[in-house]
C-alpha positions in Angstrom: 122.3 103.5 112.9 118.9 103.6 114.1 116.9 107.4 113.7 116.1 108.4 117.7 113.4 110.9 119.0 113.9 112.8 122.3 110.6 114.3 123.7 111.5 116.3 126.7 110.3 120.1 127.9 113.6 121.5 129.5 115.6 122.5 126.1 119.0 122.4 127.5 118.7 119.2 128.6 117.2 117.5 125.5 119.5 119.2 123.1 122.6 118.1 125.2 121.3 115.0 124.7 120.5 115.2 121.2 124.2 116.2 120.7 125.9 113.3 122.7 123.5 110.5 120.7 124.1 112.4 117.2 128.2 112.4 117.9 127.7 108.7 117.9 125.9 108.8 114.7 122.0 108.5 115.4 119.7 110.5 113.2 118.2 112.8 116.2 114.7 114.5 115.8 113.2 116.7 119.2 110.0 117.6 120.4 108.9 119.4 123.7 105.5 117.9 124.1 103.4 114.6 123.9 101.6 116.3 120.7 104.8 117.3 119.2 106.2 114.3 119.6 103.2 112.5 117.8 103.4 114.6 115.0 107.0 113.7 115.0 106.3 109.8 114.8 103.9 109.8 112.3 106.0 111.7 108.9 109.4 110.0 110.5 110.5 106.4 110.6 111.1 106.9 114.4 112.9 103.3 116.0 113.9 104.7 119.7 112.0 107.3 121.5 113.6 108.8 124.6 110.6 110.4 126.6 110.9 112.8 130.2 108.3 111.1 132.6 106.8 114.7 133.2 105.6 116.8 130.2 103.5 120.0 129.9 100.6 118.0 127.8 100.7 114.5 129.2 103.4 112.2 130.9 105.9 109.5 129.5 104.0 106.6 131.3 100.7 107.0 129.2 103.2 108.0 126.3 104.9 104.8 126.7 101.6 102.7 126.0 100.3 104.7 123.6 103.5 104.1 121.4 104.0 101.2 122.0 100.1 100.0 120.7 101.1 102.2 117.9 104.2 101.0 116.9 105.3 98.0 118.8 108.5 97.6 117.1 109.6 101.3 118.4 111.5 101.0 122.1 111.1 103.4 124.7 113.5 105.0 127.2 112.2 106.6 130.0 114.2 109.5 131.8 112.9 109.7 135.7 113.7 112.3 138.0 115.7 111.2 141.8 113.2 109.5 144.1 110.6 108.7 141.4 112.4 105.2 140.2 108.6 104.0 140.4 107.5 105.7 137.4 110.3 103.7 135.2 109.5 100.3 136.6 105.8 101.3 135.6 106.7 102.2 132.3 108.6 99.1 131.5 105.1 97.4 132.6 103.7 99.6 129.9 106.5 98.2 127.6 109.0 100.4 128.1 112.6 98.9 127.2 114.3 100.4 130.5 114.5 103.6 132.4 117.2 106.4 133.0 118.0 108.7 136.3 118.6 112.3 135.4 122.3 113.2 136.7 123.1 108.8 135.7 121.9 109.2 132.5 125.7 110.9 130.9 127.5 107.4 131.5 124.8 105.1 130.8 122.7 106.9 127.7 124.9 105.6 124.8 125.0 101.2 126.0 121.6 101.6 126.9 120.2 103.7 123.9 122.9 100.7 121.6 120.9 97.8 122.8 117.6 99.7 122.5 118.3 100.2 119.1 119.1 96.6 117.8 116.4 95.8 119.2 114.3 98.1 117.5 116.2 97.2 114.1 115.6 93.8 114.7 111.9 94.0 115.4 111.5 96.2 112.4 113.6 93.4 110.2 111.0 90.4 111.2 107.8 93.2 110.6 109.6 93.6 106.7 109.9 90.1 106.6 106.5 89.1 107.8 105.1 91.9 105.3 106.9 90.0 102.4 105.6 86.8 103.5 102.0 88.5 103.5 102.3 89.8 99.8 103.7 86.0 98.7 101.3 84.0 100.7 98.4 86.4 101.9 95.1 86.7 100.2 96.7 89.4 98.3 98.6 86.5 96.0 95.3 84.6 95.2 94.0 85.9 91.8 90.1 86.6 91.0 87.9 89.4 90.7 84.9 87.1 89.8 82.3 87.2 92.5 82.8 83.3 93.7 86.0 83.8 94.7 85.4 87.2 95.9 83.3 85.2 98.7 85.5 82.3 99.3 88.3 85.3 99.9 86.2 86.9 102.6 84.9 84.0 104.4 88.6 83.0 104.8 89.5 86.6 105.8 86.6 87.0 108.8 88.1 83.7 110.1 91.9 84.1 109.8 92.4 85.7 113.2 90.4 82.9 114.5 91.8 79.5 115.8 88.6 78.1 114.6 89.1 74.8 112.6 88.5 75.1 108.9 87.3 72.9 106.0 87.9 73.8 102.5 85.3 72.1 100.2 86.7 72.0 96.7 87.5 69.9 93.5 91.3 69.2 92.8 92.9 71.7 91.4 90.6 74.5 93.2 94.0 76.3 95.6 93.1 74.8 98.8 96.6 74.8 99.6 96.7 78.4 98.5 94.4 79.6 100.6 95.0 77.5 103.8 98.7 79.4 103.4 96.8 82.7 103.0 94.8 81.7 106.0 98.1 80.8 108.5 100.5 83.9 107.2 97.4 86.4 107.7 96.9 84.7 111.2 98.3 85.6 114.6 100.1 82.3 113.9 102.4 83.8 110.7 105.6 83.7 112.9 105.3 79.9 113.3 105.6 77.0 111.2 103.0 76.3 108.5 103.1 72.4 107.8 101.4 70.6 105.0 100.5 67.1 104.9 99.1 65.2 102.0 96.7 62.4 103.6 96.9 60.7 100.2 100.4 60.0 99.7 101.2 58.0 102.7 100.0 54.4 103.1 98.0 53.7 106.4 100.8 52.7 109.1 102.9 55.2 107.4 100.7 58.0 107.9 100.4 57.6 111.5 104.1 57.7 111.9 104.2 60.6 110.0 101.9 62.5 111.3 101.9 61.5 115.1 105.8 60.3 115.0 106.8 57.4 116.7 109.3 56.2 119.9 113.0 54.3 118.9 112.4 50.9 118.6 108.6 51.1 118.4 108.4 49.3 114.8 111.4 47.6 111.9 113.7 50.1 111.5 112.9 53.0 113.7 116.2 53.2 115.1 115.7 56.5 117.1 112.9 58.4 118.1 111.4 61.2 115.7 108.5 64.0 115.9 105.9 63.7 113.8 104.2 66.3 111.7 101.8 67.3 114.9 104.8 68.5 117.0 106.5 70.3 113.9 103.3 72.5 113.7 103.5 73.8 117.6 102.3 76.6 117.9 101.6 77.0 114.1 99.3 75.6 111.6 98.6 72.2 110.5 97.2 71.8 107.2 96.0 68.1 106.4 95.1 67.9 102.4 92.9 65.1 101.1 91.7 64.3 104.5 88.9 61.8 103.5 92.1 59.3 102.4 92.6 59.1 105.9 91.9 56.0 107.4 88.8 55.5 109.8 90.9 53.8 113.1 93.4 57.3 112.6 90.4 59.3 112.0 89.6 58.8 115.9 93.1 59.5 116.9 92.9 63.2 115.4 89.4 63.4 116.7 91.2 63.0 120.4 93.5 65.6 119.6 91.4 68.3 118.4 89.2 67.7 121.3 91.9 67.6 123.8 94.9 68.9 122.3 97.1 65.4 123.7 98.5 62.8 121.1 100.9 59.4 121.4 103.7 59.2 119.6 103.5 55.2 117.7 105.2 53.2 120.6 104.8 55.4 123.7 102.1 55.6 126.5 102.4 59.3 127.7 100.2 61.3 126.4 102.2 64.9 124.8 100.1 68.4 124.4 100.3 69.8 121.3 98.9 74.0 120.5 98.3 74.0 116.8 95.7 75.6 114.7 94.2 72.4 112.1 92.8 73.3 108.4 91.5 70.3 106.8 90.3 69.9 102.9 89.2 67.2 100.7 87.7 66.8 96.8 85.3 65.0 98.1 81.1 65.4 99.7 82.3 64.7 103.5 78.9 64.0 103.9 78.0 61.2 101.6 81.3 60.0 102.6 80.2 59.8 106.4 76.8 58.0 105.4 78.6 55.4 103.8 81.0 54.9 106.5 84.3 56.2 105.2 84.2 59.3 107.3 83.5 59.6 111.2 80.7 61.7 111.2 81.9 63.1 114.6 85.4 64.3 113.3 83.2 65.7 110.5 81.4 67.7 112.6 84.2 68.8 114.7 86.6 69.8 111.2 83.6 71.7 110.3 83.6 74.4 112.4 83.6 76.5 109.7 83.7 75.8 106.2 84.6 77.8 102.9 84.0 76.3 99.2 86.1 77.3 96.8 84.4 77.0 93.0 85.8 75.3 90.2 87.5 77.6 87.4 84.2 77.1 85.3 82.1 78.6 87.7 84.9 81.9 87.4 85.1 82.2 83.7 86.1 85.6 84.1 89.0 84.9 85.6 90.7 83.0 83.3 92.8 85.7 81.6 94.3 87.1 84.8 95.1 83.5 85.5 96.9 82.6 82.5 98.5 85.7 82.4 100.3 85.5 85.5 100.9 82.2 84.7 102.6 83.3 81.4 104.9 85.6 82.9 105.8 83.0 85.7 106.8 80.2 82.3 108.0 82.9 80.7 110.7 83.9 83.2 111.6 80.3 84.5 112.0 78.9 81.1 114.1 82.5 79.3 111.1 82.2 76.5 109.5 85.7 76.2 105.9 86.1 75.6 104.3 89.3 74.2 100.7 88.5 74.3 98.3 85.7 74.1 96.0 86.3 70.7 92.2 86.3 71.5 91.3 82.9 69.9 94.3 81.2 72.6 92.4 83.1 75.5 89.1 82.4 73.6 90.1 78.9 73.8 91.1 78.9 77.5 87.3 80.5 78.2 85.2 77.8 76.8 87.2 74.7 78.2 85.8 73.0 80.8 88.2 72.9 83.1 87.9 69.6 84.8 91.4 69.9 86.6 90.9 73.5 87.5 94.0 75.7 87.7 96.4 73.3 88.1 95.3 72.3 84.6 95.8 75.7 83.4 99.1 75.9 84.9 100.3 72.8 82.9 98.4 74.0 79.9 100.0 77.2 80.2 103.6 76.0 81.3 103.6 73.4 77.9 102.3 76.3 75.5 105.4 78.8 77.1 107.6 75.7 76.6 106.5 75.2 73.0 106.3 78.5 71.9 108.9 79.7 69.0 107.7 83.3 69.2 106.4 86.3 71.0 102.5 85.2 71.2 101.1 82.2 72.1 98.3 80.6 69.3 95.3 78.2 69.9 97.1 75.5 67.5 99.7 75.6 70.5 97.1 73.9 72.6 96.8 70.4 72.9 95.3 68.5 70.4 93.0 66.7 73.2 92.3 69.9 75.0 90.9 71.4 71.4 89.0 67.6 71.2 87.7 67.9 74.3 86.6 71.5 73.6 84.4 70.5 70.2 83.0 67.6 71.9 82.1 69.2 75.0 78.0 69.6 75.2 77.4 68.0 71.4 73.5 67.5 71.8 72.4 64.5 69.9 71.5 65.2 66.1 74.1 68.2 66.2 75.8 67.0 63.8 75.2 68.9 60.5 78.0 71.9 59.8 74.4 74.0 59.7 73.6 72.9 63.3 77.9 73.3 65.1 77.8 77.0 63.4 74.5 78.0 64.7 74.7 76.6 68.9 78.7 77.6 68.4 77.5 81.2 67.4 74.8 81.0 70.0 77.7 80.0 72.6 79.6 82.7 71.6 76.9 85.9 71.9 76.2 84.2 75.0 79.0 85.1 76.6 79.8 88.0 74.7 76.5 88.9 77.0 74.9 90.0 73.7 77.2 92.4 72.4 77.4 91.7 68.7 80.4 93.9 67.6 82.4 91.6 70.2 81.0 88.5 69.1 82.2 89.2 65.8 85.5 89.7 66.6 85.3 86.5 68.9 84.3 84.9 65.4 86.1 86.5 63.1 83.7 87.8 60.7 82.5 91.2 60.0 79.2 92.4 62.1 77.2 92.1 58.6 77.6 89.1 58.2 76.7 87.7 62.0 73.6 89.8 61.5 72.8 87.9 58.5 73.8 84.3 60.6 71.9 85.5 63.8 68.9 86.0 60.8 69.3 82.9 58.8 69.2 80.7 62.5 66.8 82.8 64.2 68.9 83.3 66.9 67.7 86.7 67.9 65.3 85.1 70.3 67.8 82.9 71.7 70.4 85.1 73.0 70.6 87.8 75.4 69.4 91.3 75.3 71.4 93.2 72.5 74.3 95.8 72.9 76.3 97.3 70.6 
């Protein structure tokens, strides 16, 4: 049963109240006054308030709207004295649910205060599940502290509320999906459907179909009419990945609708409206793409509206661990393979790797080192052995060959981004400080690496 709050300045009255409501098994709090009644609403999870029109510090008319802005999915009941049946049909245009005649309000209280309720419960059910949808989807599920993705995260933020068409400018592997999610479920949009649409994995007539749908009989084998992706996104968001696959003549066709909002279905002549809210993104430069003709400059324009990078994983060192973490305990859970830890040469070998797939390359990495992992802490020899390959040939100048030569740039890699702390560096290295004071000596390194902390 739903918790009820009667706000009413004649005490016999609102405590017979309070006594028929609480026979039937509401949780009944009281208040005399607009103040009191405020005070009530914000330490108690209030769900129907039950307000006089006329009270000694305000009325329930101006209550009504004020509770409402503050707590839309609270209902109000309005109690009206004889002759003044306008104040409740002005409160329901404040949002009131209905209104009640003192001397009718005996016989009707308990229906009326029923269906107030469940619809107060209801409400409160979809703002829990909206909230849950916000903490698995929202910006609050994409992972970085580092200050690239710090910006990317705000940008997306300031514009979320928008309809405003996005771009997302980023290599595979970058979370574009991630965040156009983040960007629809922290939008006015949340209650409708998000739909995602890989522009790269339909060929060309298919894609059209797809995405515009198509009338029975228009083509082989379309045996009965079907919406396409368009009219699945009413109302919602429309998220079209790897947009610079998409072929030049359909190109113009989503140029129409994001200028006019009307489509064709493939084999029809009327034109259908559509209201949805597009985010586009591609791996590639949309604008070297337009100059050699494989983009329509115009629809480039008109996609960006406003567009947000995301950077590559090796432009966020830093968060790397919090990556792979999370990504352990996701492995570690799906596959029943506990993991304790990951030892600092595993995450030292994560930090240095270039990265060229981005974090859907540390996923995998992460998913096969959980998968072959025997005991509690995953080990750099878990890697793969091309991954470590990769790592040792990655930014070999030539004539760095010698063992003389790898030691001294991999020690000068490693101060680097220990940002010159040499008691980290050592422990990076696994050798006592001594003796990398004696290697920093021997390669005249000192010079070479940043300013020196201890």
């Amino acid at each position: 049963m739903s918790r009820v709050l009667i706000i009413d300045d004649e005490e016999n009255l609102r405590k017979l109240i309070a006594r028929v409501i609480s026979l039937e098994g509401y949780t009944v709090q009281q208040a005399a006054t607009v103040k009191e009644g405020l005070q009530v609403m914000e330490r108690e999870p209030i769900n129907v308030v039950i307000s006089d029109v006329k009270l000694p510090d305000g009325n329930g008319i101006e209550l009504t709207a004020m509770l409402k802005k503050q707590y839309p999915a609270v209902e109000v009941i309005v109690l009206t004295a004889y002759g003044t049946i306008q104040d409740g049909v002005t409160a329901i245009k404040n949002g009131a649910f209905d209104y009640l005649t003192k001397g009718d309000h005996q016989e009707k209280i308990i229906p009326l205060l029923s269906k107030a309720s469940e619809k107060a419960l209801l409400q409160q059910k979809v703002q829990h599940l909206e909230a849950r949808l916000q903490d698995r989807f929202g910006f609050g599920h994409i992972l970085g502290q580092s200050k690239r993705i710090q910006e990317s995260i705000a940008l997306a933020r300031k514009v979320a509320s928008t309809d405003t068409t996005i771009l997302l400018l980023g290599e595979t592997g970058t979370g574009k999906e991630i965040f156009s999610q983040a960007i629809h479920y922290e939008s006015d949009r949340r209650a409708k459907p998000f739909v995602a649409v890989n522009c790269s994995a339909f060929p060309k007539d298919l894609l059209e179909s797809e995405l515009f749908g198509h009338a029975e009989g228009a083509f082989t084998g379309a045996t009965k009419a079907k919406k396409g992706y368009l009219e699945e996104a009413q109302e919602g968001t429309l998220f079209l990945d790897e947009i610079g696959e998409m072929p030049i003549d359909l190109q113009a066709k989503l140029l129409r609708v994001l200028e006019t909002g009307e489509f064709y279905r493939v084999g029809e002549s009327k034109a259908r409206r559509v209201n949805v809210r597009f985010i586009a993104a591609t791996n590639r430069n949309p604008e070297k793409e337009s100059e050699a003709g494989n983009f329509r400059k115009d629809l480039f324009y008109r996609l960006s509206v406003f567009s947000i990078p995301l950077p590559p994983l090796r432009e966020r060192r830093e968060d790397i661990q919090a990556l792979a973490e999370y990504f352990v305990r996701q492995f570690s859970q799906k596959t029943k393979k506990p993991v304790a830890a990951m030892s600092p040469t595993f995450l030292q070998a994560l930090r240095v790797h270039p990265w060229k797939g981005n974090i859907r390359e540390l996923k995998n990495v992460v998913e096969r080192c959980v998968i072959l992992n025997d005991l509690d802490i995953l080990e750099a020899d878990m890697l793969p052995y091309d991954f470590n390959a990769n790592d040792s040939a990655t930014g070999l100048e030539e004539g760095v060959w010698t063992l003389a030569a790898a030691e001294k740039k991999h020690i000068r890699q490693v101060l680097a981004f220990a940002r010159g702390n040499k008691t980290q560096a050592a422990k990076l290295l696994g050798i006592g400080l001594t003796t990398l004071y004696q290697k920093i000596k021997d390669y005249a390194l000192q010079a070479d690496t940043p300013e020196s902390k201890e």
